[in-house]
C-alpha positions as CSV (number, residue, x, y, z in Angstrom):
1,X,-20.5,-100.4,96.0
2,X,-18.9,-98.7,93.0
3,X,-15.2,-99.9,92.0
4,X,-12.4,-99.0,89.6
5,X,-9.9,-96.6,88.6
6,X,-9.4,-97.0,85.0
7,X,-8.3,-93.0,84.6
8,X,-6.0,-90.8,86.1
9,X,-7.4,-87.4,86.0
10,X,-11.0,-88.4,86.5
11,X,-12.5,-86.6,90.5
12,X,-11.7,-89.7,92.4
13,X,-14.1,-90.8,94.8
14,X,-12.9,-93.7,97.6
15,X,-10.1,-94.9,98.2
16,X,-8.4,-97.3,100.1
17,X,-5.5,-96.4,102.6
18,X,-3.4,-97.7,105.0
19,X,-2.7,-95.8,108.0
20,X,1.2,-96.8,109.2
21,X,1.8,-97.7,112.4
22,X,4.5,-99.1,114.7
23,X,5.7,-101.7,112.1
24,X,7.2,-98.4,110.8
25,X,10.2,-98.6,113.7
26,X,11.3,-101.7,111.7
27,X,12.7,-99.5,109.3
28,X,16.7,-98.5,111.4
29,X,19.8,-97.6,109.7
30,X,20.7,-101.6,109.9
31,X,17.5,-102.5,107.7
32,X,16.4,-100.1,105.4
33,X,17.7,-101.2,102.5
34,X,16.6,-104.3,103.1
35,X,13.0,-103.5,103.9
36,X,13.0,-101.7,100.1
37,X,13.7,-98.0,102.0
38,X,15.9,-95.5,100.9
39,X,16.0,-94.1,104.0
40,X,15.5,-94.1,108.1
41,X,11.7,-92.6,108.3
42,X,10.8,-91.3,111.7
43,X,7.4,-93.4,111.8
44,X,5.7,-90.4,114.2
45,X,6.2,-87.9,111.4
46,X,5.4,-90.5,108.8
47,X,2.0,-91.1,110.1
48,X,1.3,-87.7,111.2
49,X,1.9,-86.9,107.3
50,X,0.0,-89.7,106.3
51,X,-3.4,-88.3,108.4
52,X,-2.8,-84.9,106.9
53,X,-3.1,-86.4,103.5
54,X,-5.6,-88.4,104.3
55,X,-7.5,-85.2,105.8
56,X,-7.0,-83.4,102.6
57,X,-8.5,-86.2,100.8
58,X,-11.7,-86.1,102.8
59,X,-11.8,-82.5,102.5
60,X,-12.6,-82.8,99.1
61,X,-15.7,-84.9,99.4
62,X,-13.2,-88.2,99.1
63,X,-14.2,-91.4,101.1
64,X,-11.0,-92.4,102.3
65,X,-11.6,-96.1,103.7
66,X,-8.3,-97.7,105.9
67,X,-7.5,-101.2,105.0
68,X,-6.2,-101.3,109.3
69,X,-10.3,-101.6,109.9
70,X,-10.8,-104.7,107.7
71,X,-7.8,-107.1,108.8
72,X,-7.5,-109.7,111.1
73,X,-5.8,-109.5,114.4
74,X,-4.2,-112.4,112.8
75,X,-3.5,-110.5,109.4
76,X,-1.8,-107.5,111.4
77,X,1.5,-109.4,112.8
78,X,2.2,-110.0,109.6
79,X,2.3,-106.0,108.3
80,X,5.3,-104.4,106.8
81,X,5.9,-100.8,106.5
82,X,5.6,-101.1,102.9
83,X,1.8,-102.0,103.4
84,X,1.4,-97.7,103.3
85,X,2.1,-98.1,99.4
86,X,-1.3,-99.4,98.5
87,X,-1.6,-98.8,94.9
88,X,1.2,-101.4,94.6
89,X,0.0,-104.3,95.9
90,X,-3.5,-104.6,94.1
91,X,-5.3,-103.1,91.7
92,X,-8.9,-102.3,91.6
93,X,-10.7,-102.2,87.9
94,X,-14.7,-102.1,87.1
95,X,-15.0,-106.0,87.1
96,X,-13.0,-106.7,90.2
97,X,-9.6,-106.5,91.6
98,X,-5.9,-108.0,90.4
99,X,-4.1,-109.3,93.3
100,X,-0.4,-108.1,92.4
101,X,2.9,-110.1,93.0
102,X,6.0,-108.0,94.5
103,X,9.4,-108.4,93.3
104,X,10.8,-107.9,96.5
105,X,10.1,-111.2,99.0
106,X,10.1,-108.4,102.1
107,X,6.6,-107.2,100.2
108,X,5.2,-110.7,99.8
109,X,2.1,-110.5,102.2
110,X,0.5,-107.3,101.1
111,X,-1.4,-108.2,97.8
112,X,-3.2,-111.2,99.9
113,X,-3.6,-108.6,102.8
114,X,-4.6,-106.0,100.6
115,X,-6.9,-108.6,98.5
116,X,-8.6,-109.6,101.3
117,X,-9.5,-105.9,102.8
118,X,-11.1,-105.3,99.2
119,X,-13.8,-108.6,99.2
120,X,-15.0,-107.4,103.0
121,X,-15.5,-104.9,100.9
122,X,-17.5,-106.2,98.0
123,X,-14.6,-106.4,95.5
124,X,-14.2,-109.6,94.3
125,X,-11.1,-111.1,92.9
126,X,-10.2,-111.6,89.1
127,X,-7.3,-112.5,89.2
128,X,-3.9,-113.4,91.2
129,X,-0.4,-113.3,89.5
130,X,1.2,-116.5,89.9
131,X,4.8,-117.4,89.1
132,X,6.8,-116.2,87.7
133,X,4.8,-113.5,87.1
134,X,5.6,-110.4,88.9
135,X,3.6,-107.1,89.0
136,X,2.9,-104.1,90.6
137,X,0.4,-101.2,90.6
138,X,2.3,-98.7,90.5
139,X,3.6,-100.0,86.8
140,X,-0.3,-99.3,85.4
141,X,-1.4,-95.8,84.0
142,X,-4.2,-95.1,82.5
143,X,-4.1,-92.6,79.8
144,X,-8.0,-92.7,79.5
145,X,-10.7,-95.1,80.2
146,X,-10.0,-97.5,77.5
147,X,-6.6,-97.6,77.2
148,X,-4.1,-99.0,80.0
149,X,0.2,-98.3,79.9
150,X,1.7,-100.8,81.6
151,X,5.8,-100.7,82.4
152,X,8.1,-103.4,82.6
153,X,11.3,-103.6,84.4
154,X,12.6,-105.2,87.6
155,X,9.3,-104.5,90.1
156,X,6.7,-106.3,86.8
157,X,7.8,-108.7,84.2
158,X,6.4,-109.2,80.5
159,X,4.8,-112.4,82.0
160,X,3.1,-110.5,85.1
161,X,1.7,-107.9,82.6
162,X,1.1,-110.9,80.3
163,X,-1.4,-112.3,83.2
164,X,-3.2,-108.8,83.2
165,X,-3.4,-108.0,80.0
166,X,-5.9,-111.6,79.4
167,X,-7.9,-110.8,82.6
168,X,-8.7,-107.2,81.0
169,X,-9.3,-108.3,77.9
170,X,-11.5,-111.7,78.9
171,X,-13.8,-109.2,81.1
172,X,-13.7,-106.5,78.8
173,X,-12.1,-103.5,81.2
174,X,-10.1,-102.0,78.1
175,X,-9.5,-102.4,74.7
176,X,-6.1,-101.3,74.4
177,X,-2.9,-102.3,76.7
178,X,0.5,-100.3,75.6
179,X,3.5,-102.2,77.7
180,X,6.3,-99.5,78.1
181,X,9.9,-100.8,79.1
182,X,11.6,-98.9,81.6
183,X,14.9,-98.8,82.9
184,X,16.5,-100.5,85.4
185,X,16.9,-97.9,87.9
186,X,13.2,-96.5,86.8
187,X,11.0,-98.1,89.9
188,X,7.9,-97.8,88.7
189,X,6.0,-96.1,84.9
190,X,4.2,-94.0,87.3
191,X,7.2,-92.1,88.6
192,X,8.3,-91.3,85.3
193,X,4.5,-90.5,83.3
194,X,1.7,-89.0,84.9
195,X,-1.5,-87.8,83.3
196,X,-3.0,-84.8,84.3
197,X,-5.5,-84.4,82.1
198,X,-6.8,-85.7,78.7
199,X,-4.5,-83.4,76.7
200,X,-1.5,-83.1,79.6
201,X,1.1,-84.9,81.3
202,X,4.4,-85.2,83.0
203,X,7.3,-87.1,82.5
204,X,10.7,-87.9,82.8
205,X,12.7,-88.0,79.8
206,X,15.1,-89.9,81.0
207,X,12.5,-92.8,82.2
């Protein structure tokens, strides 16, 4: 099997996914917040969204694999409704995978979840941010092959980014890392940059 997103704009091929499910019903006006939410979601219409997205994917020749078809039965009583977010709880380069560490302690069982749905699938792990590391996927960008963006705020820390930066550099995934801080209120550096293309992008000035 062929592994790693080191680009943006690239024609990506696979992907992983994970199709929500009941756990979603956790989310009520009492717990939202709490479950890192901004809102109620209505998990019928969440998922029915989720397999027209996932349908679109496939329709353009992507192999969308689901992360629900390689856990335990033991793994799933464990799931959160946050496990839908993927791209935040590992990252998968050429050499391997980094097993992230949330901020939020709601979100700490999805990089081991997600980790272990990626070695059934042949992706072995590089690395695993420990303490007090923290680090999520959705702070990396990649503004081409060789270079990685990596934001810093209150979902990764300098220490997290840190951890990755030695793991890319010891195996050789790229030769330039550029740590970006962000705001407080700015989640993530992907919702404030996003590549398009080699010579385009979006952002937020504000971010």
């Amino acid at each position: 099997m062929e592994y790693g997103a080191t680009c943006e704009y690239h024609p990506l091929k696979k992907v992983l996914m994970f199709r929500p499910g009941e756990e979603v019903k956790k989310i009520t006006f009492h717990s939202y917040n709490e479950l890192s939410f901004r809102d109620v979601v209505y998990w019928k219409r969440f998922q029915l969204e989720h397999d027209q997205f996932c349908t679109l994917l496939k329709s353009e020749g992507i192999d969308v694999l689901y992360l629900n078809d390689l856990l335990s039965d033991e793994d799933k009583r464990i799931i959160n409704p946050n496990l839908v977010y993927t791209r935040d709880s590992g990252v998968v380069t050429k050499a391997g995978s980094l097993q992230m560490r949330m901020a939020h302690q709601v979100r700490t069982p999805e990089p081991t979840l997600v980790t272990r749905g990626l070695e059934k699938l042949g992706v072995p792990l590089l690395h695993a941010i420990s303490r007090p590391g923290l680090l999520e996927g959705g702070d990396f960008v990649y503004p081409s092959a060789d270079v990685l963006m990596i934001g810093y705020s209150t979902r990764t820390n300098e220490e997290g980014a840190h951890q990755a930066i030695k793991t890319l550099f010891d195996n050789s995934i790229v030769n330039t890392v550029i740590l970006v801080p962000l705001p407080s209120w700015r989640v993530h550096l992907d919702g404030g940059l996003m590549f398009i293309d080699k010579d385009l992008f979006l952002y937020h000035p504000n971010a």
